[in-house]
C-alpha positions in Angstrom: 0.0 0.0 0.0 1.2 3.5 -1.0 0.7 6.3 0.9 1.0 10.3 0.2 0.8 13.3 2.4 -0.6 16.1 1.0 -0.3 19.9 2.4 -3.3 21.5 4.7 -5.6 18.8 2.9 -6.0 20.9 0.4 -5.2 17.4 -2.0 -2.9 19.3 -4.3 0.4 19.7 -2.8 2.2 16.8 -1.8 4.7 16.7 1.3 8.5 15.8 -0.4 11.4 16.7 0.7 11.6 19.7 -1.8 9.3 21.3 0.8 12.2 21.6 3.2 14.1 23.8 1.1 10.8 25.8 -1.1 11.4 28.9 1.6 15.4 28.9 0.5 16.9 32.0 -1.9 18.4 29.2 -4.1 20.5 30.3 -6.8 21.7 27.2 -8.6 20.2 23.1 -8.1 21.9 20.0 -9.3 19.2 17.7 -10.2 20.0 13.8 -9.3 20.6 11.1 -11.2 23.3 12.7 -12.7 25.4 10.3 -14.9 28.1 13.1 -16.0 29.2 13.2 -12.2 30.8 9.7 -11.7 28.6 6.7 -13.8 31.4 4.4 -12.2 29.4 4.2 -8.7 27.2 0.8 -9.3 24.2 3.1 -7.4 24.9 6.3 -9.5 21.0 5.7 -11.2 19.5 4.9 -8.4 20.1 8.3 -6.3 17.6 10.6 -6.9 16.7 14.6 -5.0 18.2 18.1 -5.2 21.4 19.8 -4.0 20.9 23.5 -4.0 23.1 26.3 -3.6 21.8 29.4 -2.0 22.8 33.6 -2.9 23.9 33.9 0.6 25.2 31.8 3.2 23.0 28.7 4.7 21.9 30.8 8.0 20.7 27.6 10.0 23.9 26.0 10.1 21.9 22.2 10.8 21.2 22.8 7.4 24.2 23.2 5.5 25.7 20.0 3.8 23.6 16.8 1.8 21.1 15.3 3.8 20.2 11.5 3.1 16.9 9.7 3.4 15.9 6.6 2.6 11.8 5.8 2.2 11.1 9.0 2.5 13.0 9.6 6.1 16.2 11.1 7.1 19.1 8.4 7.7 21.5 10.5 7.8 21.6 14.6 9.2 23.4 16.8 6.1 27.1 16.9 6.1 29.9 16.6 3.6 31.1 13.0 4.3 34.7 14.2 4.5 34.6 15.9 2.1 37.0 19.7 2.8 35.0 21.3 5.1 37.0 24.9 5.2 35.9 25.1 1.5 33.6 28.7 1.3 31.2 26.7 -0.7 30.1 24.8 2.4 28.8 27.4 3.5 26.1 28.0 0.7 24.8 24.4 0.3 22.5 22.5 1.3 19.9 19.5 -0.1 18.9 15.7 -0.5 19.7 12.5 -2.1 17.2 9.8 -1.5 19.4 6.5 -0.9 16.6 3.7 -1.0 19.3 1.4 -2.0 20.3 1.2 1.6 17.9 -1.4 2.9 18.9 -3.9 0.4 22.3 -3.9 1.9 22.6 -7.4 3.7 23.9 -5.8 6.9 21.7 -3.0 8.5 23.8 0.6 7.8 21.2 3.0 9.5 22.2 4.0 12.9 19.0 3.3 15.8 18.9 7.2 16.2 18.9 7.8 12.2 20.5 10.5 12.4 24.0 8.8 10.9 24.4 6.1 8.6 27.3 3.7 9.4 30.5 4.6 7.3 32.4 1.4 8.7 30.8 -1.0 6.3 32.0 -1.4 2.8 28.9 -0.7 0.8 28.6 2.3 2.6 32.2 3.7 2.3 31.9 3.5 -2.1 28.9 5.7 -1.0 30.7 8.1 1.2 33.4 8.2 -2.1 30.8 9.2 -4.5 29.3 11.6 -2.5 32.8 13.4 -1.8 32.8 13.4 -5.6 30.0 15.5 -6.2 30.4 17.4 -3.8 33.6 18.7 -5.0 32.5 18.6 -8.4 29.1 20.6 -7.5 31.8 23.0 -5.7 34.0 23.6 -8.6 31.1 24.5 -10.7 29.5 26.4 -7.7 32.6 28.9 -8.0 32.0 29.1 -11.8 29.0 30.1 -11.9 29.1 32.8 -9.6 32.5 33.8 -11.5 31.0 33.9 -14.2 27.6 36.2 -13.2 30.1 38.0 -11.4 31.8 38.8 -14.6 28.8 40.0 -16.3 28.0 42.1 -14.1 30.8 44.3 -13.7 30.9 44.0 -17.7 27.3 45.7 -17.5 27.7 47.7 -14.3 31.1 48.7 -14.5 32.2 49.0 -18.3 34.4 46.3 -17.6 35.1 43.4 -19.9 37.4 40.8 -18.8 37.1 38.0 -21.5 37.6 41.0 -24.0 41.2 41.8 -22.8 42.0 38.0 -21.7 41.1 37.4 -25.7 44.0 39.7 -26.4 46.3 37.8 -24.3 49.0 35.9 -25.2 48.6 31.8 -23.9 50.9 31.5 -21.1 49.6 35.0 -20.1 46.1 34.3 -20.1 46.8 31.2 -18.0 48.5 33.6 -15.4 45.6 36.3 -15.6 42.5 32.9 -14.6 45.0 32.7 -11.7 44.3 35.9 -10.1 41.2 36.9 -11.7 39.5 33.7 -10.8 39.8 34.0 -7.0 39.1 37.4 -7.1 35.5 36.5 -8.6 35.0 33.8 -7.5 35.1 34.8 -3.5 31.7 35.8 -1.9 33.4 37.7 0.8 33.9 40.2 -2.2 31.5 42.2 -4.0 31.3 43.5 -7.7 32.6 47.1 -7.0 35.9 45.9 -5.1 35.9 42.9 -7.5 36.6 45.7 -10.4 38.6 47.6 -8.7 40.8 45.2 -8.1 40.7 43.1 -11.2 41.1 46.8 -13.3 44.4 47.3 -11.3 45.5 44.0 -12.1 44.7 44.6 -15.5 46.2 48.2 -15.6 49.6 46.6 -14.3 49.7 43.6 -16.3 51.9 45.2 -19.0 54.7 45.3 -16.3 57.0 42.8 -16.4 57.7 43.6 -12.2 54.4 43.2 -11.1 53.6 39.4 -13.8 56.6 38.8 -12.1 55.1 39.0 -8.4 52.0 37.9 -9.9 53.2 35.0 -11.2 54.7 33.6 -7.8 51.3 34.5 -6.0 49.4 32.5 -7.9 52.1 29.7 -7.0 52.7 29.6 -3.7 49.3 31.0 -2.2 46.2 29.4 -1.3 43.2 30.8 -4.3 41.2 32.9 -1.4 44.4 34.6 -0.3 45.2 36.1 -3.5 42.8 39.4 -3.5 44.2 40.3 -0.1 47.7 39.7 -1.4 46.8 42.1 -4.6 45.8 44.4 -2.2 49.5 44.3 -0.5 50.8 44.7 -3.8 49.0 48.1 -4.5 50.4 49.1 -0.9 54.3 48.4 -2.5 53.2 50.6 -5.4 52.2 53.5 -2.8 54.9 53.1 -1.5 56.9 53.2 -4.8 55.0 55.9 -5.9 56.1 58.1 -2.4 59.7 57.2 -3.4 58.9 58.3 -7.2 58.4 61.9 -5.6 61.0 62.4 -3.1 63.0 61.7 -5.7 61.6 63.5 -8.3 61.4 66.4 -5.9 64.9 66.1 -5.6 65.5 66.3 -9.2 63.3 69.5 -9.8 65.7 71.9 -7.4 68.1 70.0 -10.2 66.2 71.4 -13.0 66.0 74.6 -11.3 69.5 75.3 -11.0 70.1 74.1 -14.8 67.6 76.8 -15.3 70.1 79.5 -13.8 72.8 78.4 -16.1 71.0 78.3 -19.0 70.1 81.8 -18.3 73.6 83.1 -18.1 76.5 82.7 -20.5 77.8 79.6 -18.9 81.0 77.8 -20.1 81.0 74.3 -21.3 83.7 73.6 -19.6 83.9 73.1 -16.4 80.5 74.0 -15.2 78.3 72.8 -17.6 80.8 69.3 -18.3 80.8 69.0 -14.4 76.7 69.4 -14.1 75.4 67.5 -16.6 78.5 64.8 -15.5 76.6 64.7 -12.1 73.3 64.9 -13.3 73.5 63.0 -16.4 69.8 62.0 -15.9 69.4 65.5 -17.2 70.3 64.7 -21.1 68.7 61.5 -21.2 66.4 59.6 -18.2 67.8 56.2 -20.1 71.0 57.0 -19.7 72.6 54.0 -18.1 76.3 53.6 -18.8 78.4 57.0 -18.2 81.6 58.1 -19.6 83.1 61.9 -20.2 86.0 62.9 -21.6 87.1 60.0 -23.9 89.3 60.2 -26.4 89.6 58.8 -29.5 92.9 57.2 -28.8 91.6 55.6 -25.1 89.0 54.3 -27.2 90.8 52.7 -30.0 93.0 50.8 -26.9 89.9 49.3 -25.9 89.4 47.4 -28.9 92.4 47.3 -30.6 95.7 47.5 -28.8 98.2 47.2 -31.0 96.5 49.6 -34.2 98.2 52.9 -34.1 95.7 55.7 -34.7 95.7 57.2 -38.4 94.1 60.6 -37.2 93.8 63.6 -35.3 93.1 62.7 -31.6 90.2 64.3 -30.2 88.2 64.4 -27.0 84.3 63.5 -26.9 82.1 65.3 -24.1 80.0 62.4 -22.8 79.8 58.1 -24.3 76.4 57.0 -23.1 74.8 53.9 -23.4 70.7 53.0 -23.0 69.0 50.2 -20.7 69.4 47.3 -23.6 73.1 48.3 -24.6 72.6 48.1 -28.3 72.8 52.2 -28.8 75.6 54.4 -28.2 74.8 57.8 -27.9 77.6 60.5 -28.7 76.7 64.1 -26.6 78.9 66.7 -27.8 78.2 70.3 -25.3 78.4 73.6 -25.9 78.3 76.7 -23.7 74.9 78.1 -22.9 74.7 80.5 -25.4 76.7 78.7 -28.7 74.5 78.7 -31.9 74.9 75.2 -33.0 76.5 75.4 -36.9 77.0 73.2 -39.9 81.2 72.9 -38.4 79.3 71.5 -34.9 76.9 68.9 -36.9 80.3 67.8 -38.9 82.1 67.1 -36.1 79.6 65.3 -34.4 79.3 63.3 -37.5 82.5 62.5 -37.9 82.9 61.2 -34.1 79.9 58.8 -35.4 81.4 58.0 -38.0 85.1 56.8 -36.4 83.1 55.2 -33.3 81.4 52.9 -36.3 83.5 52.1 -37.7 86.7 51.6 -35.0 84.6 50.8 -32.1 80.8 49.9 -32.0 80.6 46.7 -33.3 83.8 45.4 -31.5 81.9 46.3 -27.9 78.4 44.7 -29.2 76.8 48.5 -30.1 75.0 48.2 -33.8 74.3 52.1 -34.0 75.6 55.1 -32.9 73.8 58.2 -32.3 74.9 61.7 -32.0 73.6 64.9 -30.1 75.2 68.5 -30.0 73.4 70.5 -27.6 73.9 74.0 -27.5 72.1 77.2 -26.4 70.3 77.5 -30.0 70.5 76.7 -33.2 72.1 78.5 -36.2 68.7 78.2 -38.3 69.1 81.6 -40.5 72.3 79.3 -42.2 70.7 77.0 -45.3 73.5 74.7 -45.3 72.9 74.0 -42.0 69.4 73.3 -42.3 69.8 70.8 -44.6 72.5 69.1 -43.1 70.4 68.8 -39.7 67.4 67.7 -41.6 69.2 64.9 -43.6 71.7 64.0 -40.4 68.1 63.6 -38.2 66.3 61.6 -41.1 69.0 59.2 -40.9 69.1 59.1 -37.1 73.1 59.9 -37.2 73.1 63.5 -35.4 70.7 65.5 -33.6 70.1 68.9 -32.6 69.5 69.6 -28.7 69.3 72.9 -26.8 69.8 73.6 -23.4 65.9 75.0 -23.3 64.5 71.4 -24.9 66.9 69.6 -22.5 65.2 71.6 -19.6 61.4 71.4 -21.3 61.9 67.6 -21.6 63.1 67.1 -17.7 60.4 68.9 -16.2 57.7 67.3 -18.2 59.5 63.6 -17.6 59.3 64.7 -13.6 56.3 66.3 -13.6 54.4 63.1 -14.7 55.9 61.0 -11.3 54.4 63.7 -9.2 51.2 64.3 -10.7 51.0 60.2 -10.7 51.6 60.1 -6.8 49.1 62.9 -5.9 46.6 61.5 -8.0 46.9 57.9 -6.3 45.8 59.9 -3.4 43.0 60.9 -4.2 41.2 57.7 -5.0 
């Protein structure tokens, strides 16, 4: 004989365990029998019922985890059968699986209290293994899906779209940016507007070899849910990069100012212009790396060939410089403050070009060589000079610098490090 209970009489509604969780804000079910999960269990077809996640945490906490029943009763209370139980997922489940099955077993598994089913006997521990199956699997897909609604909505809400950029990514790259981004949406603890700000930071930075490099080792040696808060450290180490960035940059402009004062009077080349822009090489070039003044051509001809006599006049250079990859060498040839560079300046810049080629350069691993004669202004009334600058610069042999440019181009490079700082304060 069958029997049904049916809700307030009313013959329409029947009592199942569905009721339990109809009140619930559930967000996502996983419907059972579910072969995709693990066919390999021998019972797989014959557990039927609903595991539900909710939108917020479970707040009775005898309700979070997989009950069991068996003929309609509970056998077992809901837990996750050792299953990890620090997981942040636990926290948002709950549900049934009807285990009929059960009484068939020869030996009697259901505890005299039924509120525990007993996990000693073999039958019951391939149970115990399948249902620490789905549970993780139901927990992987659990952080998907709200990854993935998190994701849409700051794509809607915030003008924010990640897939778009990771599409732009090379492989290897996009594999590193699932590592952070993923925990970042996929933890509950935090919501969409810190979730972007975040993940847009990450995204802002991701050009930077530095911070893929940090990155990178977060995503290897931290646990998935510690990774936000660890961003979060790492935007600390920029403020504090960015505070160094303008003591230093504050530094420079009492620098800048007092090249200002030189500029204005009819300073020498030598010494006081040699000896400032010596000290302050940053000055000419913020890429200068390598440094050397006062070379000649016959210290230079040593270097690379010590026994070849040299077959010209010897002459002094100003300043050698090198840039950050070491495949440019930059000639700088100075001039007092107020020297009108001339077509006999551009040919002797030339020409030190021209004998570094040829007798040095590509001994010391430079390809090109790169000249710059700065001087107070340039001598543009003289046609023969115009052209020679024009067709020296086309070719990227000799270029043309005042003092004024020099000074332009320091205070703008500067200004940007203190505008950046000031502006990362007022976030």
């Amino acid at each position: 004989m069958k029997t049904s209970l049916l809700l307030n009489s009313n013959n329409e509604t029947p009592v199942t365990n569905d009721l339990k969780f109809k009140e619930l804000k559930t967000q996502f079910e996983w419907i059972f029998p579910k072969e995709s999960f693990d066919s390999e269990y021998s019972h797989w077809s014959d557990i039927s019922g609903t595991i539900f996640t909710l939108e917020t945490p479970v707040k009775d906490t005898e309700m979070r985890g997989i009950y069991l029943t068996s003929r309609g009763k509970i056998v077992n209370t809901a837990e996750f059968y050792g299953a990890r139980d620090n997981d942040q997922f636990h926290g948002y489940v709950t549900g049934y699986l009807e285990v009929d099955f059960i009484d068939d077993f020869e030996e009697d598994v259901i505890s005299t209290d039924r509120h525990s089913l007993n996990w000693e006997n073999e039958k019951t521990k391939e149970l115990q293994e399948y249902l620490q199956k789905i549970i993780r699997k139901i927990g992987s897909e659990w952080k998907q899906k709200r990854a993935n609604i998190k994701k849409e909505t700051i794509r809607n809400e915030k003008e924010l779209d990640i897939e778009e950029w990771q599409n732009d990514l090379p492989t290897y790259e996009k594999e590193l940016s699932d590592k952070i981004i993923d925990p970042i949406l996929e933890n509950s603890n935090i919501d969409v507007v810190e979730s972007s700000e975040i993940i847009s930071n990450v995204i802002d930075k991701f050009d930077n070899k530095t911070f893929k490099e940090y990155a990178s080792k977060i995503a290897d040696v931290s646990k998935p849910e510690d990774i936000p808060n660890l961003l979060k450290l790492m935007e600390d180490w920029k403020a504090i990069e960015s505070k160094q960035f303008k003591d230093l940059a504050y530094s420079r402009i009492e620098v800048i100012k007092q090249f200002e004062e030189y500029i204005d009077t009819d300073t020498k080349e030598v010494p006081t212009l040699h000896n400032f822009l010596k000290k302050f090489s940053w000055l000419l070039d913020p890429r200068i790396l390598e440094f050397k003044d006062e070379v000649k051509y016959s210290q230079l001809l040593k270097e690379s060939f010590p026994e070849e006599e040299l077959d010209e006049a010897d002459r002094r250079i100003d300043f050698l410089c090198s840039n950050a990859l070491g495949e440019i060498l930059y000639v700088i040839e100075i001039k007092r403050s107020t020297y009108k560079v001339d077509e006999k300046a551009l040919e002797q810049a030339y020409n030190y070009g021209a004998f570094l080629q040829d007798k040095y350069a590509s001994e010391t691993g430079f390809s090109k060589v790169v000249c710059y004669v700065v001087g107070g202004e340039k001598k543009s009334n003289d046609y023969k000079f115009k052209r020679k600058e024009q067709t020296y610069m086309n070719s990227g042999e000799v270029f043309v610098k005042t003092y004024i440019e020099l000074l332009e181009q320091s205070k703008e490079y500067h200004k940007e490090f203190i505008e950046t700082y000031d502006s990362f304060h007022k976030k």
